[in-house]
N, C-alpha and C positions, 0 to 999 in steps of 0.2 A: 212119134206121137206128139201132136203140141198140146202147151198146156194153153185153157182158157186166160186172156190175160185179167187179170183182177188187182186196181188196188193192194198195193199193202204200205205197213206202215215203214218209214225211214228210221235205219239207226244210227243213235248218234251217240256221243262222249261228252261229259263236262267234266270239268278240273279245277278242286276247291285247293289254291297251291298258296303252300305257308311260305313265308316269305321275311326276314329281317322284325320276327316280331310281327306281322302284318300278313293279311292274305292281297293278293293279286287280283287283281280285276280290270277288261278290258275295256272302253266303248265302243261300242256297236257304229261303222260307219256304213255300214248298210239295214235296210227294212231288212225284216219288220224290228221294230224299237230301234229305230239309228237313232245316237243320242245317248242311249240309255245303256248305262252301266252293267256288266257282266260276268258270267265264269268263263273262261278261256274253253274252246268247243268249240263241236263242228263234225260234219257227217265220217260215217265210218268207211274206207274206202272195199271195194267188193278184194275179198281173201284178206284183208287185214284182221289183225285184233282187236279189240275195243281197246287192249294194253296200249298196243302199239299206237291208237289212231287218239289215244290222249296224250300219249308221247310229242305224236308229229305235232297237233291241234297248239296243244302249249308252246312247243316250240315255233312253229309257226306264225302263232299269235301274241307271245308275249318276248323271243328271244332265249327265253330260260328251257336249259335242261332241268326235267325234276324225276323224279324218284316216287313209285307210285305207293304209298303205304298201304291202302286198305280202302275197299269198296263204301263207297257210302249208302247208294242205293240204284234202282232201277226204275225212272218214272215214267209212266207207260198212259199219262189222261192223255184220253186223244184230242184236247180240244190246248193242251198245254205251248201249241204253236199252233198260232193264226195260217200256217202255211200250208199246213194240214196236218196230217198223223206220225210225229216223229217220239221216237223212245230216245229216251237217256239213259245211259250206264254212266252214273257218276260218281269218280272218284278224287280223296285225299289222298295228295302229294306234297313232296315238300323241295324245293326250290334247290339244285344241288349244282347247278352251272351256268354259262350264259351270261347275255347283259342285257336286261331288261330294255326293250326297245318294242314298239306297238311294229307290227307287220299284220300281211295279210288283209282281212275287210276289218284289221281294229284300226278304227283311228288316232286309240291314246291308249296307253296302258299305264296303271299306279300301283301302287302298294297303299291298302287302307288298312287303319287297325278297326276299323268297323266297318262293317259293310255299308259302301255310300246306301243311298237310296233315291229312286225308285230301282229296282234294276229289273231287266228283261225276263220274258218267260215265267218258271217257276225255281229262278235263281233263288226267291229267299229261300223256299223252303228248301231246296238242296244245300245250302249256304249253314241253313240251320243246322241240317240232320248232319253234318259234317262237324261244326263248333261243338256240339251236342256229344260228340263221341268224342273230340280231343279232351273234353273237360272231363270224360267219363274215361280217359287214360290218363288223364292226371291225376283223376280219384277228387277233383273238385267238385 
């Protein structure tokens, strides 16, 4: 029996990764937003886990092994990539190996103690809900 083929959406991983005091952030050197500033991420491979596929993405894109602590959220607007309908599981991790080095489509990677700005997608607001819940573990 085949199935009709239809559309669906892309799943992906982002990775808000603590770092020397500072989180991690990539540039984008391909569209859509090349340029602009972001969370390390990227599509989920078929039989992987979303665990596993922020593992690779981080390490692939920024050099660093990290340590994944705790979900941040799941954002599912389908208009949130211009490329069409891609979901994110994104999570907080914290920076536990490796040498920071851009790889992959990043063309630069930093450590900011603030998040630059503008940066791609709906990076702030994953960036936020991420800050939001380390202050709400430190009881600030």
């Amino acid at each position: 029996m085949l199935m009709e083929a239809r559309e669906l959406p892309v799943l992906t991983v982002d990775v808000v990764i603590r770092k020397d005091e500072g989180f991690v952030f990539v540039k984008r050197g391909k569209g859509p937003f090349k340029g602009y500033w972001a969370l390390p991420g990227g599509v989920v491979e078929y039989g992987e886990t979303v665990e596993a596929a922020a593992l690779r993405e981080a390490r692939e894109e920024t050099g660093l092994e990290i340590k994944l602590k705790r979900l941040v959220g799941v954002y599912s607007e389908p208009d949130r990539d211009p490329r069409g309908h891609f979901v994110s599981v994104a999570f907080l991790a914290d920076a536990v190996g490796g040498e920071l080095r851009a790889g992959s489509d990043a063309a630069a990677v930093k450590v900011f103690r603030t998040k630059p700005s503008p940066l791609a997608f709906d990076h702030d607001k994953i960036f936020d809900a991420a800050v939001s819940g380390v202050k709400n573990e430190r009881g600030e």
